[in-house]
C-alpha positions as CSV (number, residue, x, y, z in Angstrom):
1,X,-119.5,46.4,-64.7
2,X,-123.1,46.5,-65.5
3,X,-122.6,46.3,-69.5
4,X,-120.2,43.2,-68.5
5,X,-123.5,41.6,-66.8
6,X,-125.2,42.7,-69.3
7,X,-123.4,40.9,-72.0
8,X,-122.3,37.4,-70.0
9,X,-126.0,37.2,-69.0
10,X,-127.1,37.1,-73.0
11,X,-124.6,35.1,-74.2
12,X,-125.2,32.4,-71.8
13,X,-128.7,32.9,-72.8
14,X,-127.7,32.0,-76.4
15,X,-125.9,29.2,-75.3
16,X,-128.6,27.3,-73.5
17,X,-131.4,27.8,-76.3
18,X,-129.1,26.9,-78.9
19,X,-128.7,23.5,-78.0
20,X,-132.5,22.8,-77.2
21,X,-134.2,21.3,-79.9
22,X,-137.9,22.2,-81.1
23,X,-140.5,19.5,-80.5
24,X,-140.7,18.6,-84.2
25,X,-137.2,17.6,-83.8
26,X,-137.5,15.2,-80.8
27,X,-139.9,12.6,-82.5
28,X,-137.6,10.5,-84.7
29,X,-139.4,9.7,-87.9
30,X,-139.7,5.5,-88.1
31,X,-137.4,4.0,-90.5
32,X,-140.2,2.0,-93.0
33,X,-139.8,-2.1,-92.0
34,X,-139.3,-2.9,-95.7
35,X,-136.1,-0.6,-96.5
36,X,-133.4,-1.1,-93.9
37,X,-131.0,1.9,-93.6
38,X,-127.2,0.5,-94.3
39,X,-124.8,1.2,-97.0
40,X,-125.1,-1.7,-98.8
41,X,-129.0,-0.8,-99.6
42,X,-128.1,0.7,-103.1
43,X,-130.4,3.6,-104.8
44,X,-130.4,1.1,-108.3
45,X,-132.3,-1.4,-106.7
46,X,-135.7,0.4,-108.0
47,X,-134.5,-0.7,-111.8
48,X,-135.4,-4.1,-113.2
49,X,-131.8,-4.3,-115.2
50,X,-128.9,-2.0,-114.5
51,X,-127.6,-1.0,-118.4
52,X,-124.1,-0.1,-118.8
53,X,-122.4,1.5,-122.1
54,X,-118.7,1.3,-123.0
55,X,-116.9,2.9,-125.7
56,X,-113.4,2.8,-127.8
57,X,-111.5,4.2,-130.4
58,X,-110.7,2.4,-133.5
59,X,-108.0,4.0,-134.3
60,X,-105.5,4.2,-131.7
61,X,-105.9,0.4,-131.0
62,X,-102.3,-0.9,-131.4
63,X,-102.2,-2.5,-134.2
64,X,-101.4,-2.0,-138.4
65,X,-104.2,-4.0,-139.7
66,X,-107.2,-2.2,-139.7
67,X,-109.4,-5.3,-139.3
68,X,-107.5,-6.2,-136.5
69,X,-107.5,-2.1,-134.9
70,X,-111.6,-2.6,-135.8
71,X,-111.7,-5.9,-133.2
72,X,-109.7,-4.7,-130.4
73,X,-111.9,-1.8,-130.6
74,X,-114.8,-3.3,-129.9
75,X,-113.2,-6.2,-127.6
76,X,-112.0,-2.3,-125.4
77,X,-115.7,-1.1,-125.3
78,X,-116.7,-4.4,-124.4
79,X,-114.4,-4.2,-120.9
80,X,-115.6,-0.6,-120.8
81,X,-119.0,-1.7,-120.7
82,X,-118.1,-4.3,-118.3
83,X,-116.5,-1.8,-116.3
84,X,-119.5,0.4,-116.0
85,X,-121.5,-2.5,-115.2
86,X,-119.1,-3.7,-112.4
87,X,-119.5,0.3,-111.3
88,X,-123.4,0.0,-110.6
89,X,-123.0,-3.0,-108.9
90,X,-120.1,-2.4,-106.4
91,X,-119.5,1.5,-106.5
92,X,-116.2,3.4,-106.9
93,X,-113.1,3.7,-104.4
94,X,-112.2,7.3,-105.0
95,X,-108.9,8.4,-103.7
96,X,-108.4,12.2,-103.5
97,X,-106.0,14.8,-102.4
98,X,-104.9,17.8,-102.2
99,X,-102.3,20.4,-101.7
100,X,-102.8,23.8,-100.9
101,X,-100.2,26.1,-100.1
102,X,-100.3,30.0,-99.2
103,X,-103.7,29.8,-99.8
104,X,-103.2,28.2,-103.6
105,X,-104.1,24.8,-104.8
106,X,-100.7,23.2,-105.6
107,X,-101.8,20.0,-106.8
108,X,-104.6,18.0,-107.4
109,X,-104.7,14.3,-107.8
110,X,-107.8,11.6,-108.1
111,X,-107.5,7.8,-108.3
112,X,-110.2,5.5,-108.9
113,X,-110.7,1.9,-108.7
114,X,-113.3,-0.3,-109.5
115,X,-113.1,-4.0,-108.5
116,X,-115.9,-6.9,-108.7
117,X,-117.1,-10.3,-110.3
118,X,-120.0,-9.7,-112.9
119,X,-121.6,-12.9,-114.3
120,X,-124.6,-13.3,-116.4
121,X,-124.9,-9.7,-118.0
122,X,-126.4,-9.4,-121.7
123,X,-124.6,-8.3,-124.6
124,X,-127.3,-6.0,-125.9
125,X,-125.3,-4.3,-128.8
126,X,-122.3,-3.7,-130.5
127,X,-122.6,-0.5,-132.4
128,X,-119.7,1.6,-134.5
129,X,-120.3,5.3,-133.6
130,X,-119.3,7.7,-136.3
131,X,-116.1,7.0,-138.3
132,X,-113.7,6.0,-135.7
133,X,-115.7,4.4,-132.2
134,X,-117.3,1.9,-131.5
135,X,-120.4,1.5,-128.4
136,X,-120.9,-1.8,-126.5
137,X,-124.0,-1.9,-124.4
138,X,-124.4,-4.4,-121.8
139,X,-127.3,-5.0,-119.1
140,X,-127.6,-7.2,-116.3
141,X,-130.9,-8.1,-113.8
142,X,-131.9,-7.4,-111.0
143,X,-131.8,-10.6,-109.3
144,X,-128.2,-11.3,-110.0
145,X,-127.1,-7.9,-109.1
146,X,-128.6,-8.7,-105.8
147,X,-126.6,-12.5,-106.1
148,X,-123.8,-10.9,-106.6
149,X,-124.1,-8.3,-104.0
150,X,-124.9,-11.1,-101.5
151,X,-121.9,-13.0,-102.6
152,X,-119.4,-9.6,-102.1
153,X,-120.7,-9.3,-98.8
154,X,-120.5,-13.1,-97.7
155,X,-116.9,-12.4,-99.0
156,X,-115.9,-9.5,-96.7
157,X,-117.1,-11.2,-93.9
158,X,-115.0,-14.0,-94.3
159,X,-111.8,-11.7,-94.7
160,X,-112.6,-10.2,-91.5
C-alpha cells in the first residue's frame, strides 16, 4: 500500500509542475507597433520587386510549323512567368491527401491552385535556353503588389 502512495504521490507531483510555466515564459514579448501579426503580412514585402521566371518547351508546343511551335513557346513561359508572379503575390491553395492502410501509404495525391489579378508587371526578358526552351522573366513592384493585395482583400470582404 505504501509503494501505491508512493507512486500516486509523484505522479501527481509531475502533474502539477508540468503545467507551471517558468517566469521567462509569463512575460509576453511586445509585438513591434510597425509589423502587425496577421496572415496577410507576407515575408516578400522586404523586396523592392518580386521577380518571377517561367519556362516552356519548344518542342512539344502543338503545332507543325516550327516558327509557330517557337511562339507558343514563349507565349507558355510567358503565363508561366505570370503564374509564378501571381504565386508571390497571393500564395498557393494546396490540397493534400492521403491513404494509408495496414500501416502502408496507399496513395498520395496533391492539387494546387493559384488564382489572382496581376497588373503592371515588367517583361524583363525573353530568353531561349539551350536547344529546345525558352525563359520569360517577369517582375513587378512593390507598391502594386501591395495594391493589389489591398484590392484581394477589399474583395473577400465584400463576398462575406
Amino acid at each position: 500500500m505504501k509503494r501505491t502512495t508512493f507512486w500516486a504521490l509523484v505522479a501527481a507531483t509531475l502533474l502539477t509542475t508540468a503545467c507551471a510555466l517558468p517566469p521567462s515564459f509569463k512575460t509576453a514579448v511586445p509585438a513591434k507597433a510597425e509589423e502587425p501579426a496577421n496572415m496577410i503580412t507576407p515575408m516578400t514585402e522586404k523586396r523592392e520587386t518580386l521577380v518571377a521566371t517561367g519556362y516552356a518547351v519548344i518542342s512539344i508546343q502543338n503545332h507543325r510549323n516550327a516558327s509557330q511551335q517557337r511562339l507558343l513557346a514563349i507565349r507558355a513561359s510567358k503565363l508561366d512567368a505570370y503564374r509564378a508572379l501571381t504565386e508571390q503575390v497571393y500564395g498557393q491553395q494546396l490540397d493534400a491527401n492521403t491513404t494509408i492502410a495496414d500501416m502502408t501509404v496507399m496513395s498520395d495525391t496533391f492539387r494546387a491552385r493559384v488564382e489572382g489579378v496581376v497588373y503592371g508587371a515588367v517583361l524583363v526578358s525573353i530568353t531561349p535556353v539551350g536547344d529546345d526552351t525558352y525563359e520569360t522573366t517577369l517582375s513587378l513592384d512593390r507598391r502594386i503588389v501591395n495594391d493589389l493585395r489591398s484590392l484581394y482583400i477589399a474583395q473577400l470582404s465584400t463576398k462575406r
